[in-house]
N, CA and C of each residue as an Amber inpcrd file, in Angstrom:
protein
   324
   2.7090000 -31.2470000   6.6640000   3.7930000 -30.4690000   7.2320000
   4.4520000 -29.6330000   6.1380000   4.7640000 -28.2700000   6.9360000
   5.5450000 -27.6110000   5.8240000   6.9730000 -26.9930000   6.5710000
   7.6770000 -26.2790000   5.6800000   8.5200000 -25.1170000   5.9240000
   7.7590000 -23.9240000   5.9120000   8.6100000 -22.9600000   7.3320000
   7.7710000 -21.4810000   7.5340000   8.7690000 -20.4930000   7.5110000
   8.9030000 -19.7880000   7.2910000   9.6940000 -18.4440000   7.1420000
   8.8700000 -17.2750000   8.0380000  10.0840000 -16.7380000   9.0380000
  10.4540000 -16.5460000  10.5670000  10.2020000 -14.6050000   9.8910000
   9.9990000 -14.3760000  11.4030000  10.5740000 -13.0070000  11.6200000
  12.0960000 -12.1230000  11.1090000  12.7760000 -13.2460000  11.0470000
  14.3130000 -13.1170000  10.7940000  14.4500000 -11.8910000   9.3960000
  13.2500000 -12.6740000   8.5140000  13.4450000 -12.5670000   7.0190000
  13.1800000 -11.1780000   6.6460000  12.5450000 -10.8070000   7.7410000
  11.9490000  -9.0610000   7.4460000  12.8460000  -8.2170000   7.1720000
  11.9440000  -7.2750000   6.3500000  13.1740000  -6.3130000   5.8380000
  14.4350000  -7.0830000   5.4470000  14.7780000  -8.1420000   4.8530000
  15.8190000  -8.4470000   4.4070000  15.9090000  -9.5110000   3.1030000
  14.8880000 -10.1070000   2.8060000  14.1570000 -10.6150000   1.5740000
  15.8030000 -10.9130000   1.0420000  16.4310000 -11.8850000   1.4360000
  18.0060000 -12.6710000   0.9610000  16.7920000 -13.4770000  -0.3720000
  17.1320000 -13.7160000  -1.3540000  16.3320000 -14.5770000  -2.1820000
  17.1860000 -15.8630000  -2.3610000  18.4490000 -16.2400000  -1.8280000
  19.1550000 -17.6440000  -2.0540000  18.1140000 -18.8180000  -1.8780000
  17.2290000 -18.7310000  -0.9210000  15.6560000 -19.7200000  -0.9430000
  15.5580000 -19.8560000  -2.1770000  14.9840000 -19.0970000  -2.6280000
  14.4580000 -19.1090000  -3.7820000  14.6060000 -19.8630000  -5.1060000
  16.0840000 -19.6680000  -4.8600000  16.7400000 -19.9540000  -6.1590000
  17.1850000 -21.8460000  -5.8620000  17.0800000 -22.0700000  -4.4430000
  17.2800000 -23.3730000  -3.8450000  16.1970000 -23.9590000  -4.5350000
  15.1300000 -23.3280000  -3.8740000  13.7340000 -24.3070000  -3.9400000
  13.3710000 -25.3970000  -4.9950000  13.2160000 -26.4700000  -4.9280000
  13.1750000 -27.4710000  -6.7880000  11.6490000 -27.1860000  -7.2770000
  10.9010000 -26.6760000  -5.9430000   9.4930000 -26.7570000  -6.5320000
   8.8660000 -25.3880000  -6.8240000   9.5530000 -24.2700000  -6.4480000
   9.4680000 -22.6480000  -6.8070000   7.7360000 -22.3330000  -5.6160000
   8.0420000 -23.1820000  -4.0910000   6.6030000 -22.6430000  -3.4610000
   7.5460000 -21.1240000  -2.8400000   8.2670000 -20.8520000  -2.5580000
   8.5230000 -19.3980000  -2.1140000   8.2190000 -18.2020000  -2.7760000
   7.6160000 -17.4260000  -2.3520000   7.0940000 -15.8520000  -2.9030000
   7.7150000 -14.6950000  -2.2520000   7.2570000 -13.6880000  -2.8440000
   8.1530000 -12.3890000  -2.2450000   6.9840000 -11.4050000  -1.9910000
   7.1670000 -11.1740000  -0.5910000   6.0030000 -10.1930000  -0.1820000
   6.5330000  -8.9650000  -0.6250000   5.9850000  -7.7570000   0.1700000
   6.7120000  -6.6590000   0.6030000   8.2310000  -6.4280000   1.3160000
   7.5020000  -7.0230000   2.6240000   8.9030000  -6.7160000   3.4280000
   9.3130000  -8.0660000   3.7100000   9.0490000  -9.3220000   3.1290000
   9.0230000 -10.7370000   3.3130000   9.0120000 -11.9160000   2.7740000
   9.5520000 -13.0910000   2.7340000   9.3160000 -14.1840000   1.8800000
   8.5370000 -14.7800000   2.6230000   7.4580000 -15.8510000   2.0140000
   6.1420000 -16.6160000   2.3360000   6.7600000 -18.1820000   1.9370000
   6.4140000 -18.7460000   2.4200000   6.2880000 -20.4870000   2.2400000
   4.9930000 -20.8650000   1.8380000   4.2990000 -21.4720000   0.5820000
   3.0810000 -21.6150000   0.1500000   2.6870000 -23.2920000   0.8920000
   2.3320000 -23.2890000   1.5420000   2.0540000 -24.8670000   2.5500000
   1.7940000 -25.4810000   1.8530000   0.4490000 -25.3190000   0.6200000
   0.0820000 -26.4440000  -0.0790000   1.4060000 -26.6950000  -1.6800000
   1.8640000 -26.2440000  -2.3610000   3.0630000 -26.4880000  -2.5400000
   4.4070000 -26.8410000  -1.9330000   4.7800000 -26.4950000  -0.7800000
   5.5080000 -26.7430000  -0.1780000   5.6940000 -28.8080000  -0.2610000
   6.8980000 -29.1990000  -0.6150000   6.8720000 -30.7330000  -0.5820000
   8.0940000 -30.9240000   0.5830000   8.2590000 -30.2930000   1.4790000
   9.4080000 -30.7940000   2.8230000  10.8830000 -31.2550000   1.9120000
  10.9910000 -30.4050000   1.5320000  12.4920000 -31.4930000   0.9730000
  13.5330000 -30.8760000   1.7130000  13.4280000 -29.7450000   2.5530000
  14.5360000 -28.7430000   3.3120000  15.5790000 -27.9870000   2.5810000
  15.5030000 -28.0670000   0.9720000  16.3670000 -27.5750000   0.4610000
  16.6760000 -25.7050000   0.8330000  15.6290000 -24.6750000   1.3530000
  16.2140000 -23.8940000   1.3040000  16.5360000 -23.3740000   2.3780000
  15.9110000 -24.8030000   4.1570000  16.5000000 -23.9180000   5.1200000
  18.2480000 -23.7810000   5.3500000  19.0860000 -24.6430000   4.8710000
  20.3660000 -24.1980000   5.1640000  20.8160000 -22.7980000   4.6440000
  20.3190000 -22.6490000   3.6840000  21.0720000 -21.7560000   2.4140000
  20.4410000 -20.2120000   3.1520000  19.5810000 -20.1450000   3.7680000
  18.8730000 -19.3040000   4.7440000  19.6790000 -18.4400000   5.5110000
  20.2210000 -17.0810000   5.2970000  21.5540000 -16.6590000   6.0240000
  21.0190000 -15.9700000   7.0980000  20.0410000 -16.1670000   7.4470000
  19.1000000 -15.0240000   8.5120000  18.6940000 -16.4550000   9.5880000
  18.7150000 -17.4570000   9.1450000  17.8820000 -18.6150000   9.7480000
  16.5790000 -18.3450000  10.0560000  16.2820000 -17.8110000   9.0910000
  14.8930000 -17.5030000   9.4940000  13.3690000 -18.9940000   8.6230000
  14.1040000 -20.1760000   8.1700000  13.4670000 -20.8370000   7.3170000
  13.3570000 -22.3110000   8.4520000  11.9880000 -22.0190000   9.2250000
  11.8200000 -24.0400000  10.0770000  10.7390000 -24.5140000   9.6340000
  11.5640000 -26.1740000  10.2610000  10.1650000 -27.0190000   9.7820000
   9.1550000 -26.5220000  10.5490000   7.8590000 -26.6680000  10.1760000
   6.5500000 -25.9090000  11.0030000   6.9280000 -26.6090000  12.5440000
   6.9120000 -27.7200000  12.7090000   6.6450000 -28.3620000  13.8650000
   8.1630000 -27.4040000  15.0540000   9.0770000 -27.0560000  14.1050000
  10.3370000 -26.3310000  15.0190000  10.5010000 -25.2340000  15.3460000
   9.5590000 -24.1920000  14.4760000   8.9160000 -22.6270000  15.0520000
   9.3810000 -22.4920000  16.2090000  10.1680000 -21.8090000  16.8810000
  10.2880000 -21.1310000  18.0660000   8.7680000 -20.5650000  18.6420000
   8.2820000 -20.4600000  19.8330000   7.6840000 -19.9150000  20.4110000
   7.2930000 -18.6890000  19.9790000   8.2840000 -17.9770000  19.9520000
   8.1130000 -16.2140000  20.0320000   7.8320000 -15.9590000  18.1250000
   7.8730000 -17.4690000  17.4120000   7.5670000 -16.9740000  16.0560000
   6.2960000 -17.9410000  15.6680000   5.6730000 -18.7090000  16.4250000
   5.0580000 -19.7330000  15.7670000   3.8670000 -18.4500000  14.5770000
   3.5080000 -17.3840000  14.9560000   2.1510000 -16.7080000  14.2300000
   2.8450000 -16.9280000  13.2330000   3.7790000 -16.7650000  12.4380000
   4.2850000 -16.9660000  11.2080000   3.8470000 -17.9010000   9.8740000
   3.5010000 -19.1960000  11.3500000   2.9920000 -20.6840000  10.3400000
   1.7880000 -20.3500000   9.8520000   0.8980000 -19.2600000  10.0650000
  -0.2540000 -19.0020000   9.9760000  -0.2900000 -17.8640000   9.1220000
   1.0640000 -16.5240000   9.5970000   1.2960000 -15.7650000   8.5090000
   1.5530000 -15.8930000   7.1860000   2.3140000 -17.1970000   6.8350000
   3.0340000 -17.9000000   5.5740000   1.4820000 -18.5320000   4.6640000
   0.4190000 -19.3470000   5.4020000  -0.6930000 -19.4580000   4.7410000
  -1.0610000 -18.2390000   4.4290000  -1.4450000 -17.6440000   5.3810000
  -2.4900000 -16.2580000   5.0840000  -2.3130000 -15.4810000   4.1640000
  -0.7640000 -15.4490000   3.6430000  -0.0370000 -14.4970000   2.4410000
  -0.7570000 -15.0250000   1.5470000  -0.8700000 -16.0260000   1.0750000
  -0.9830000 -16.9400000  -0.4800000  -2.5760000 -17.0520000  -0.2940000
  -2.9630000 -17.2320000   0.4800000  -4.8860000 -17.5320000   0.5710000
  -4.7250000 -15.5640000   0.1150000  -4.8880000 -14.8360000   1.2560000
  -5.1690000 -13.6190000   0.9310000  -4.6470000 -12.9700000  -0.5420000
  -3.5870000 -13.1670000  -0.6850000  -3.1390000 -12.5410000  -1.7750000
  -3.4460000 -13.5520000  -3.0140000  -3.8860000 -14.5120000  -2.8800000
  -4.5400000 -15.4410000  -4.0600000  -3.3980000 -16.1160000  -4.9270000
  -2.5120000 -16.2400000  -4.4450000  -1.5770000 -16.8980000  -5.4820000
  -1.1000000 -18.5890000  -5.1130000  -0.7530000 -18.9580000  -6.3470000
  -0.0680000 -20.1720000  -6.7000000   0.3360000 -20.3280000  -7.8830000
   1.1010000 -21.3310000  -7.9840000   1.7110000 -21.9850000  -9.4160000
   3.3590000 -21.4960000  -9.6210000   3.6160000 -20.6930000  -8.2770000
   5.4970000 -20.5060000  -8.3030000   5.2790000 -19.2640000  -7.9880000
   6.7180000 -19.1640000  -7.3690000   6.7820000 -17.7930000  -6.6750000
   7.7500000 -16.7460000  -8.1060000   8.6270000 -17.7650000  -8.5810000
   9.2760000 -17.0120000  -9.7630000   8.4900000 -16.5510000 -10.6740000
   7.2710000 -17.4300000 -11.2870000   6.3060000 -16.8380000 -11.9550000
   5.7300000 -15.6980000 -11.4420000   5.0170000 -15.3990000 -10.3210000
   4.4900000 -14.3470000  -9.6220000   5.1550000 -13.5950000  -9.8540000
   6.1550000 -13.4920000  -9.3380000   7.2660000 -12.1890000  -8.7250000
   6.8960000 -11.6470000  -7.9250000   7.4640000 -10.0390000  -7.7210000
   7.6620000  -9.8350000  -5.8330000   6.2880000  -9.2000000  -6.2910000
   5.7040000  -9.2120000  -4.7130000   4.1150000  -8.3710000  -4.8210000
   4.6710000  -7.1500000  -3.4040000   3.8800000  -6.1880000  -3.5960000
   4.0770000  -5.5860000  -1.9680000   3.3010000  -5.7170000  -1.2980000
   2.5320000  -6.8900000  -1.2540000   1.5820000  -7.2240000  -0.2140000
   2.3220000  -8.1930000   0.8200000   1.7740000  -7.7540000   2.0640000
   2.4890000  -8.6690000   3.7210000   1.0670000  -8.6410000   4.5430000
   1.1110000  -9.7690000   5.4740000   0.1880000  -9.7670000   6.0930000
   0.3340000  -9.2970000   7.9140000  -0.5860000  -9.7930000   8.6520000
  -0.3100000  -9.3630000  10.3490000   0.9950000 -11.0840000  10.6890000
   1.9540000 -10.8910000  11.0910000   2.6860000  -9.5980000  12.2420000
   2.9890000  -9.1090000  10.9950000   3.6780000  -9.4010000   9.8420000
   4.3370000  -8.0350000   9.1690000   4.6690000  -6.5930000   9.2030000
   2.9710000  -6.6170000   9.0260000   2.2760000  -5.6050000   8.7830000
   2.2430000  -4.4980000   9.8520000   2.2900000  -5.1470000  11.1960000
   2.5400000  -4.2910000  12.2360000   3.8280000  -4.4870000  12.9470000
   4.8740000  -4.5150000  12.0070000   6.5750000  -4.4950000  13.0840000
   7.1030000  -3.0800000  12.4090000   7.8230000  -2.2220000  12.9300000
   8.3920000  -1.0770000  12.6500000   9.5350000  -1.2440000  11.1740000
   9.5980000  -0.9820000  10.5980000  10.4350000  -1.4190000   9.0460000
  12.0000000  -1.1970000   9.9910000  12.9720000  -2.0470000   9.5750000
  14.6170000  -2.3710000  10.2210000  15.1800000  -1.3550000   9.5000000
  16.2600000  -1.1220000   9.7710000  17.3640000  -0.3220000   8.9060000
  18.3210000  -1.5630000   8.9590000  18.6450000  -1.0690000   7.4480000
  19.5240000  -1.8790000   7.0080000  20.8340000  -2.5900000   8.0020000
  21.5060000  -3.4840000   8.0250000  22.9440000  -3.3470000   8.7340000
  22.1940000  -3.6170000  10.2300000  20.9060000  -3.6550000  10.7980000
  20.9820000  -4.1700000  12.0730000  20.0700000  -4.9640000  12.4160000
């Protein structure tokens, strides 16, 4: 089981996760933060701190977001990374839905 990061997060990349996380599995897409599953250790530290609520346990995915749990792998397999998201740093790579939602304006 992991933590997944939602639709919420688009276009709005809040990094307070980040800086929560004790084990550094969060990354920075393009328009998105990723949850790395196989790093990921469930400790919940960064869904509160989450101001979008966009951060659930996999098993609590809403319906209308579960592709996400699958988007959050697919980032880190496709884009090849591990070993911390702070090490990495931001990449502008995002995967599908990302990839196909219209970019937000700021403020809405």
């Amino acid at each position: 089981m992991t933590y997944v990061i939602a639709e919420p997060c688009v276009d709005v990349l809040d990094r307070t996760c980040i800086e929560e996380c004790p084990v550094d599995c969060i990354y920075e897409g393009g328009r998105m933060l990723y949850i790395h599953p196989d790093e990921c250790v469930d400790c919940g530290a960064c869904e509160p701190v989450c101001p979008v609520e966009a951060i659930y346990y996999d098993e609590d995915v809403p319906d209308e977001w579960v592709s996400y749990t699958k988007a959050n792998a697919d980032f880190v397999e496709q884009a090849g990374l591990s070993g911390g998201g702070k090490k990495v740093g931001k990449t502008d790579f995002d995967v599908e839905p990302i990839t196909g939602l219209p970019a937000r304006v700021a403020g809405h």
